[in-house]
N, C-alpha and C positions, 0 to 999 in steps of 0.2 A: 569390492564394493559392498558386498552382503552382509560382510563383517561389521563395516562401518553403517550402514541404514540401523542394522540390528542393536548396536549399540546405543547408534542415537533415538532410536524405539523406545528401547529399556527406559534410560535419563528422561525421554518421555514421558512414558507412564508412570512411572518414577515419579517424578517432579508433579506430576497430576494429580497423583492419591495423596500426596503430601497436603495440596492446596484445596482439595476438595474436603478431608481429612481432619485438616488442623489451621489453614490459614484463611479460607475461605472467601478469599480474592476472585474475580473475575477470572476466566479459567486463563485467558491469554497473559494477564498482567501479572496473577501468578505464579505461574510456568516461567515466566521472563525473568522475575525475581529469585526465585526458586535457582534457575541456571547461571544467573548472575552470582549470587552467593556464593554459589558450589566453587564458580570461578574463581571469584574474590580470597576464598578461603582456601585452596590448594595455592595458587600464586602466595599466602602470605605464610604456607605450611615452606612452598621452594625457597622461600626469603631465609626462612630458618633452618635448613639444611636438609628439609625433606620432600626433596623435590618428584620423585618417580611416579607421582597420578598425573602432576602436572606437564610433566613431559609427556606422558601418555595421551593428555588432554590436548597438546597441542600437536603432534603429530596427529592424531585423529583430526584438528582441521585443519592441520595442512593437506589431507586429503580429500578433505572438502571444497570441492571449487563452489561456496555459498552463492556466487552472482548464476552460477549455470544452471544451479540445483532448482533456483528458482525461479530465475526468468527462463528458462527451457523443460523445466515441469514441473514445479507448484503452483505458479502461478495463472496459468490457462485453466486448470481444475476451480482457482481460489475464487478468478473473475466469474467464472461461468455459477458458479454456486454460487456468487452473493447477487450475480441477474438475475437469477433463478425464480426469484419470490420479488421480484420488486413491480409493484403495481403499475401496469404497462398504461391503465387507463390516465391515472393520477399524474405520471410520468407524462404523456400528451399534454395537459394542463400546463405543465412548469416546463416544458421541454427547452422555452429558448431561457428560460431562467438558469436551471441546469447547464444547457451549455456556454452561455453567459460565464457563470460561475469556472465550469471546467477549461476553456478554450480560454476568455480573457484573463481569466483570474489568475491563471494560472503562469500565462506569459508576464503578467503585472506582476505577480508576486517571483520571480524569477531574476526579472530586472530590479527590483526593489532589494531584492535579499545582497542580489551580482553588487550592485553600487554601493550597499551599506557596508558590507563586508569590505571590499574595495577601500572604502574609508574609514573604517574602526579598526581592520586589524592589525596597520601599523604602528595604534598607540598600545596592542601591546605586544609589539615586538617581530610580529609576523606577516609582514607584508605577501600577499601572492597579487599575481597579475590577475587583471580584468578580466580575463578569458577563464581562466580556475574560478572567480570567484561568481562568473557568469553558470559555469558548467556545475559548481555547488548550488546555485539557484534552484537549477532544470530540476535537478535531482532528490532534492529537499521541499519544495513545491506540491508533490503530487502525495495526498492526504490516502489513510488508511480505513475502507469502510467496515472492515470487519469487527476492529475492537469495539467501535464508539455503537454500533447499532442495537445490540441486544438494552447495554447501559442508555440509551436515551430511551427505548422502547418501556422499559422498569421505570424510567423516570418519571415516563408520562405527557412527551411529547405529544405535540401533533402529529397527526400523519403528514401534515403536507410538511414540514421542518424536518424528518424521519426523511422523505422522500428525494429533496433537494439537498441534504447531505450526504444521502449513498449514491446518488444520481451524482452528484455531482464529484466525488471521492472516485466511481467504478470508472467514470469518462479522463478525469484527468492522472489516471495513469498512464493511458495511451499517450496522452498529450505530453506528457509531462516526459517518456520515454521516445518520443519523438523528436522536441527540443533538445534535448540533454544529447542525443545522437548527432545532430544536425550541432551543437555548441564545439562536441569533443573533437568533431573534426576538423574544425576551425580551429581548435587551442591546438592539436594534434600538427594538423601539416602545415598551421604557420599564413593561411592563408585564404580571407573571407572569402562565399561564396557571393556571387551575387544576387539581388534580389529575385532574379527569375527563378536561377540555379535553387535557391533557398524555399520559393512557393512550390517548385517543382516537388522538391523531393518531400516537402509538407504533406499536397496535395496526393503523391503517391503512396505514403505511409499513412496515411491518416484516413483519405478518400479510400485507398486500396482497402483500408481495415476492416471502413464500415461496410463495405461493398461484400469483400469477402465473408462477413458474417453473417448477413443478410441473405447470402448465397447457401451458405452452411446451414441456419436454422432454419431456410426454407426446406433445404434439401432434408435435414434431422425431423421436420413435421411431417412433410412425403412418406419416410418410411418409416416412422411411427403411427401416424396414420391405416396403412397399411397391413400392421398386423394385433392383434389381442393378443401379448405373451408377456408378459412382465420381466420375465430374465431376458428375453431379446430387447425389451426395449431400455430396460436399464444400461446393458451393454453397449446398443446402438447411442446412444447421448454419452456413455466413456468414450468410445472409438472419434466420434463425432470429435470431442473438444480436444483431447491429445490429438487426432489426427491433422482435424484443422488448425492446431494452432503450430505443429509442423511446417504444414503446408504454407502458412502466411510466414514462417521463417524464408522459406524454398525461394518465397514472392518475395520477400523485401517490403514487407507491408506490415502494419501493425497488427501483432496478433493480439495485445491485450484489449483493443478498441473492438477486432472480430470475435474476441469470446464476450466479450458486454453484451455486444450486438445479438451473436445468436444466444445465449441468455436469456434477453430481452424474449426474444422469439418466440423459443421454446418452451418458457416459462411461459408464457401466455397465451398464445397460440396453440402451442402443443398440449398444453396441461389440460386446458378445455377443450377441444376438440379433440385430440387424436389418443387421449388415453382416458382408458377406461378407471374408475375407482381405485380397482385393485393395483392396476400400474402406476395413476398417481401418486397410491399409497409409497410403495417403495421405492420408486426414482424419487421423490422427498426422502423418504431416510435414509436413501441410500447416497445422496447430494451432500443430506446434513450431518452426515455421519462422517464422509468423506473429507467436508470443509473441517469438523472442526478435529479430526483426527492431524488433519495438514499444518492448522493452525495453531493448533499444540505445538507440534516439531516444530517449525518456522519459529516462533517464539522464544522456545528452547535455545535453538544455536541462534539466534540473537543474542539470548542471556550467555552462552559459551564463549560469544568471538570478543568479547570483551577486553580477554587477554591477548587479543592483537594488534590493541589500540594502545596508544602513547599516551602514558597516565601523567609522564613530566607537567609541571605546574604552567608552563606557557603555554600546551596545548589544553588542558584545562582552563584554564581563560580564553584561549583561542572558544572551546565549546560553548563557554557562558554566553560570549558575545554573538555567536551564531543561535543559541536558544533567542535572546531576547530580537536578537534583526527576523529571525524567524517568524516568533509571535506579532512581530510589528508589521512586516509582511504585511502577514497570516489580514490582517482587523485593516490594511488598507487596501487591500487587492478584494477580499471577500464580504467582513462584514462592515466597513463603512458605507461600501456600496447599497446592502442590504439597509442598515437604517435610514439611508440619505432617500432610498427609492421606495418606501413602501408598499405605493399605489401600482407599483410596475413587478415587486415581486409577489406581490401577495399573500406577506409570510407574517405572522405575527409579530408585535413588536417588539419582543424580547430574541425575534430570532437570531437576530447580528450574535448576539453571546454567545449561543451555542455554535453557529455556524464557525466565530473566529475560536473558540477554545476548544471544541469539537474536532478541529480540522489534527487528526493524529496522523503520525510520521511512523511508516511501518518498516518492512522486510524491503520494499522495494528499493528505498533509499539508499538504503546498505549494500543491495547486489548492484546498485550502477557506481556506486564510489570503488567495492571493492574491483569493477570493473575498470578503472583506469589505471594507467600506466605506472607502474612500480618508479616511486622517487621520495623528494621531501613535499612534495605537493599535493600527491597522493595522502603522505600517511597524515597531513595536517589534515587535510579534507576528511579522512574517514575518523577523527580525532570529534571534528566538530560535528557528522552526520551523526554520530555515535550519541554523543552528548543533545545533538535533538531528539532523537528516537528514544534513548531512554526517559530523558526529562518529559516527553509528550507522553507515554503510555503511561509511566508510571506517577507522573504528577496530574497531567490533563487528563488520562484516562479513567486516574482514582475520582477525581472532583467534578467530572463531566455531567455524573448525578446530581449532583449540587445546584451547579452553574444553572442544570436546565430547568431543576425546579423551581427556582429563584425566579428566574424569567421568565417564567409562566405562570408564576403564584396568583399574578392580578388577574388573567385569563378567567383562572379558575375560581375567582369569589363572584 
C-alpha cells in the first residue's frame, strides 16, 4: 500500500503545481481536471497501440478500493475539518432551517431523482428497476461542502447563505449515507422492511451519530481543556476523529453525522475555551493543512477512476439524463422551497440560486456507487454518478461565482 499512497502523492502534487502554475482553477476543480486529462490521454495513447502507462494506471486502481479509502479514512478527517470553523452561533439561528434542508430535502430529492430516473431511462434505452433508481437517489442527493465554500466566500455571499449551505451539505451526508444503506438492503435481499423496522434502524444511525459525537467532542474539550501543549492537543483532536469515527463503525451508527457533531463542538467550544492562542494557532493549520492536502488527493483519483467508467454512447445519455433529473431534484427539494418560504428561512432572495446550483456532487457519491454489487446495474449507476460529479464540479463549481454574484447584485446597490 505505500507504494500506491506514494504514487498517488506524487500525481498529487504534480497535478497541483500545474494548476496553481499555469491553469489557475480552483485548487480542487483543477486537480480533477488536471487527473482527468492524464486519464483521457493515456486511454487515447492504449487506443493507438501504446498502452503500458495505461495499464499501469489501471492496475494502480484496481488496488485502490476508492469507496474504503474514503468512507473509512478521508472522509471522518474531511467532515470534522469543514465543522471545524462553522459558526456554532449562526448555526443555532438557521438550525431547523438547516435541518429542514438536510433531513427533508434530502429524502425529497431522493424520491424525486428514484421516480424521474424510473421514468426517463427507458426512453433511452436503459430501463433499471425502482429499487436502483431509488438507491441512485440516496447516493446522488447528498451535496459537497468543500469545493463550493472558499468560491461563494470570494464571491461575496452572505454569511447566513455561506452557513446554510455548509450546514446544510456537512448534515446531509450522514443522512444521505443512512438512506442509501437502509435503500441497498432492500434492492439487495429482495425484501421491504417495515415501517418500524425502517425508523428503528433511522433512529439508530442517525440518533446513534449525533449522540455519539456529542459524547466525543465533549470528551476532546475535557482533555484539551486540561492541558497547555500544542503538539498534545493537535494530536489529541487526530486520535479523537479517526478514533471516533472507528468507534461509531464498531456502533453501527453514523460516523459522518458524529464527526459534524463533534466538529461542531470542538470547533466552538474547544477553540474558545480550552485552547490557548498558540494551540489555536496550529490545530487551524494543522486542520487546514490536513483538509485541503486530503482534498487534493480525493480530487485526483476522481479525475483517474474515470477510466472505469462506460464511456459507450447509451450510457452517456444514460449520465445527461441523470445531470438534468439531478439539477431538477436539486431546485424542487431545495430551492423552490427556499423561494416559496422566505419569511420562514430568512435567507435573501436570491438565495434559492445559489443554494440549487451550489448544491455540488463530491467523492461521496462515487464511494457508495462503487460500493454496490458488481453487475449491469452497478456499472450504469456509476456511468450516470460519474457524469453528475464531474458535470457539477466542473460546470457548477466553475459558474458558482457567477450565479452568486448575480443574485446578490441587487442586495448590494
Amino acid at each position: 500500500m505505500f507504494d500506491i499512497a506514494v504514487a498517488c502523492l506524487v500525481v498529487t502534487a504534480l497535478a497541483a503545481w500545474l494548476n496553481v502554475r499555469f491553469i489557475r482553477l480552483p485548487n480542487t476543480i483543477g486537480v480533477m481536471a488536471i487527473a482527468m486529462v492524464l486519464s483521457l490521454s493515456l486511454l487515447g495513447a492504449h487506443r493507438l497501440g501504446f498502452g503500458a502507462w495505461y495499464a499501469y494506471e489501471r492496475r494502480l486502481l484496481a488496488e485502490i478500493d476508492f469507496s474504503d479509502v474514503l468512507m473509512q479514512g478521508m472522509l471522518s478527517v474531511l467532515l470534522f475539518a469543514g465543522a471545524l470553523h462553522v459558526d456554532m452561533s449562526l448555526l443555532r439561528r438557521y438550525r431547523w432551517q438547516v435541518g429542514t434542508l438536510a433531513v427533508a430535502g434530502t429524502l425529497l430529492s431522493t424520491a424525486i431523482v428514484g421516480l424521474g430516473l424510473y421514468l426517463l431511462l427507458p426512453v433511452v434505452g436503459l430501463p433499471l428497476s425502482l429499487g436502483y433508481c431509488l438507491v441512485f437517489g440516496a447516493l446522488i442527493s447528498p451535496t459537497d461542502p468543500i469545493a463550493v465554500m472558499g468560491i461563494l466566500r470570494s464571491a461575496g455571499a452572505p454569511d447566513n447563505v455561506g452557513l446554510v449551505v455548509s450546514g446544510e451539505s456537512l448534515f446531509n451526508d450522514g443522512v444521505g449515507v443512512v438512506v442509501f444503506t437502509l435503500l441497498l438492503g432492500v434492492v439487495v435481499h429482495q425484501q421491504a422492511p417495515s415501517a418500524a423496522d425502517a425508523l428503528h434502524l433511522l433512529a439508530w444511525e442517525a440518533g446513534g451519530g449525533l449522540l455519539l459525537g456529542a459524547v466525543l467532542g465533549g470528551a476532546m474539550f475535557a482533555l484539551l481543556r486540561s492541558v497547555d501543549h500544542y503538539k498534545v492537543e493537535v494530536l489529541l483532536t487526530l486520535a479523537g476523529v479517526l478514533g471516533g469515527y472507528e468507534l461509531a463503525q464498531r456502533l453501527h451508527v453514523s460516523g459522518p453525522l458524529a464527526m459534524v457533531v463533534a466538529g461542531l463542538l470542538v470547533g466552538h467550544h474547544g477553540r474558545k475555551l480550552a485552547m490557548s492562542d498558540t494551540t489555536r494557532h496550529h490545530v487551524d493549520l494543522f486542520w487546514e493543512l490536513l483538509d485541503e492536502i486530503l482534498n487534493a488527493v480525493l480530487f485526483v483519483l476522481l479525475g483517474l477512476e474515470i477510466v472505469l467508467v462506460d464511456l459507450d454512447q447509451p450510457y452517456l445519455l444514460a449520465g445527461l439524463v441523470a445531470v438534468l433529473v439531478a439539477l431538477g431534484a436539486r431546485l424542487l427539494a431545495v430551492g423552490l422551497p427556499v423561494k416559496l418560504l422566505p419569511g420562514w428561512f430568512r435567507l435573501p432572495g436570491g438565495a434559492w440560486k445559489v443554494l440549487t446550483w451550489g448544491g455540488l456532487r463530491g467523492g461521496i457519491s462515487v464511494a457508495l456507487v462503487l460500493a454496490l454489487p458488481a453487475g449491469e446495474s452497478r456499472d450504469l449507476l456509476l456511468a450516470m454518478t460519474y457524469a453528475v460529479v464531474v458535470f457539477s464540479i466542473l460546470v457548477q463549481g466553475l459558474t458558482i461565482q457567477g450565479v452568486t454574484a448575480r443574485a446578490f447584485a441587487a442586495d448590494k446597490r
